[in-house]
Rosetta silent file (secondary structure, phi, psi, omega in degrees, C-alpha in Angstrom):
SEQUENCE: XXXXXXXXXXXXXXXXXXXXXXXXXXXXXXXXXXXXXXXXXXXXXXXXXXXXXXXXXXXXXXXXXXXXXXX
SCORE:     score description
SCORE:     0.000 S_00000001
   1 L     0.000  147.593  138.836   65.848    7.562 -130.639 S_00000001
   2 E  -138.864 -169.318 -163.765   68.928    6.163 -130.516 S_00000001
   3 E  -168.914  166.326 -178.511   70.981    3.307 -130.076 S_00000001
   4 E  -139.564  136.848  176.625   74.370    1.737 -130.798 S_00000001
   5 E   -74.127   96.824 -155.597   75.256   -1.077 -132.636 S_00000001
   6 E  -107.330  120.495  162.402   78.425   -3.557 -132.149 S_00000001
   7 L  -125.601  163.863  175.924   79.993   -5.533 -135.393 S_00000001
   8 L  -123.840   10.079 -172.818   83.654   -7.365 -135.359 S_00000001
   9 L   -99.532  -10.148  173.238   83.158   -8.166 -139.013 S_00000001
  10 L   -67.437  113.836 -168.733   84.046   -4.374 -139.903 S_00000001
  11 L  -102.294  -24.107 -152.873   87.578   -5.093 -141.877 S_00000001
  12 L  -173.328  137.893 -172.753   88.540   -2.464 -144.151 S_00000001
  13 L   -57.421  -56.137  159.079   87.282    1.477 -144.383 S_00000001
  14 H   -26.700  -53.884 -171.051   85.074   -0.114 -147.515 S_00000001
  15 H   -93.413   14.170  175.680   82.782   -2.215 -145.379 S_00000001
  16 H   -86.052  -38.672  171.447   82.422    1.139 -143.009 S_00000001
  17 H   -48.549  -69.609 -176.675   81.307    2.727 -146.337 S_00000001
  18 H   -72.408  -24.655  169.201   78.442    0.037 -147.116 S_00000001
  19 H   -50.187  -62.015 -174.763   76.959   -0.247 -143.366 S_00000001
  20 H   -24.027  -73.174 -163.045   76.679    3.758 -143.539 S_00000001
  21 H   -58.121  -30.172  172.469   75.475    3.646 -146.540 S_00000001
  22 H   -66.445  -38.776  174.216   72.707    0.859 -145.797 S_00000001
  23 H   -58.206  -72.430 -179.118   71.756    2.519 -142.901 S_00000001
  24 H   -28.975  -38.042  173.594   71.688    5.761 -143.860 S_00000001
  25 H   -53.136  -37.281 -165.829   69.440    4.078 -147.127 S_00000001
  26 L   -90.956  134.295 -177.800   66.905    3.172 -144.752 S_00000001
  27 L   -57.610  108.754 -169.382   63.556    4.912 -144.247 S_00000001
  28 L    87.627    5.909  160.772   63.533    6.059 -140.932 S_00000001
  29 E   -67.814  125.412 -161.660   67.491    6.501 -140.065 S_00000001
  30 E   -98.216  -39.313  172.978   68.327    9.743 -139.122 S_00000001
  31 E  -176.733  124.839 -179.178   71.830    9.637 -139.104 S_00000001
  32 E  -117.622  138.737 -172.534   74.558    6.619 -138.873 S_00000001
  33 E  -138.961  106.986  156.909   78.007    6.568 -137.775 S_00000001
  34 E   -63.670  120.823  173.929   80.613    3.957 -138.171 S_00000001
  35 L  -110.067  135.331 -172.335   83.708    3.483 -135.827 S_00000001
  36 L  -114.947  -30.832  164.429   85.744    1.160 -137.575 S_00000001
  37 L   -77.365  -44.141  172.974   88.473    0.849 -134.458 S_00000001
  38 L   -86.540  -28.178  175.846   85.910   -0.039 -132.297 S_00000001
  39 L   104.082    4.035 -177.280   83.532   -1.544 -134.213 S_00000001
  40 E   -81.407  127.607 -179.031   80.422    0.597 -133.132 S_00000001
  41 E  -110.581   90.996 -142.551   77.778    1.754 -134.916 S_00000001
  42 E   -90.205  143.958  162.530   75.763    5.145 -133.426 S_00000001
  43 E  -154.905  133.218  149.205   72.577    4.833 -135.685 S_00000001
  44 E  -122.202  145.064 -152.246   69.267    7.435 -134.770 S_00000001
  45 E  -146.434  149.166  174.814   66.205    6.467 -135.867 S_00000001
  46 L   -68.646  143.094  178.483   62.212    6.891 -135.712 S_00000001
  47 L  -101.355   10.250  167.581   61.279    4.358 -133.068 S_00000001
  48 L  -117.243    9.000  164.514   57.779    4.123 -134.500 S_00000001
  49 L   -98.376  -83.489  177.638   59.411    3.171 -137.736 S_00000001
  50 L   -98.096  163.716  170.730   61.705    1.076 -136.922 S_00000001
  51 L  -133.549  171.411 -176.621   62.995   -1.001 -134.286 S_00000001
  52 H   -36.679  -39.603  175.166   66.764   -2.325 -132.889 S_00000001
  53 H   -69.251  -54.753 -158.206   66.562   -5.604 -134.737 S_00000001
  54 H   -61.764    0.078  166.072   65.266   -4.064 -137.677 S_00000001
  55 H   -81.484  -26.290  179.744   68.681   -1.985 -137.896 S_00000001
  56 H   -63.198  -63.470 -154.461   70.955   -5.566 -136.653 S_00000001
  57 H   -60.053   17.659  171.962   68.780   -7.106 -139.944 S_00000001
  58 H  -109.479    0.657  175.671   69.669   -4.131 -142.435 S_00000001
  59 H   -79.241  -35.389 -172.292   73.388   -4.252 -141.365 S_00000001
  60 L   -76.723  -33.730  178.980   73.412   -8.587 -141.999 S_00000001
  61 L   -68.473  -27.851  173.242   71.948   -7.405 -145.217 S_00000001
  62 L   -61.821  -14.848 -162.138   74.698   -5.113 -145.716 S_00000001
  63 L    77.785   35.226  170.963   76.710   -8.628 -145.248 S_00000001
  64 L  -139.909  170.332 -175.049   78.010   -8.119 -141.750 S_00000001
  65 L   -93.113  157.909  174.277   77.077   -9.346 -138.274 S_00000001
  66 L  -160.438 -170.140 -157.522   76.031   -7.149 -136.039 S_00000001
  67 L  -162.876  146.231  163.261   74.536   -6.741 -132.277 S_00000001
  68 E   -65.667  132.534  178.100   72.475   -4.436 -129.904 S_00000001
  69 L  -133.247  148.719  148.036   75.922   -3.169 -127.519 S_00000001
  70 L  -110.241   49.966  159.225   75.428   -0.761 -124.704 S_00000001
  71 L  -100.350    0.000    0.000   79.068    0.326 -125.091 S_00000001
């Protein structure tokens, strides 16, 4: 599955680093991709593992806001 992600709290190539890396850290993310000019966040994922929020809550854990976008 996938899905894309919107934050406006991405700042600095650094906090593009830890969302990757948080996604990518999580057990059933397949692959995550940060846009840092747009603010978008491509993340695919098992959808019987996880679900859209639980990817919003591991990005606010990462310390940024973040949103379901269908841009």
């Amino acid at each position: 599955m996938q899905t894309t992600l919107r934050s406006q709290d991405l700042s600095c190539p650094s906090c593009v680093e830890t969302v990757e890396t948080s996604l990518a850290g999580t057990k059933g993310v397949t692959d995550a991709t940060v846009h840092f000019n747009t603010g978008r966040i491509e993340v695919e994922y098992d959808a019987d593992h996880l679900t859209e929020d639980d990817l919003v809550a591991v990005v606010e854990r990462a310390g940024y806001e973040a949103e379901v976008s269908a841009f």
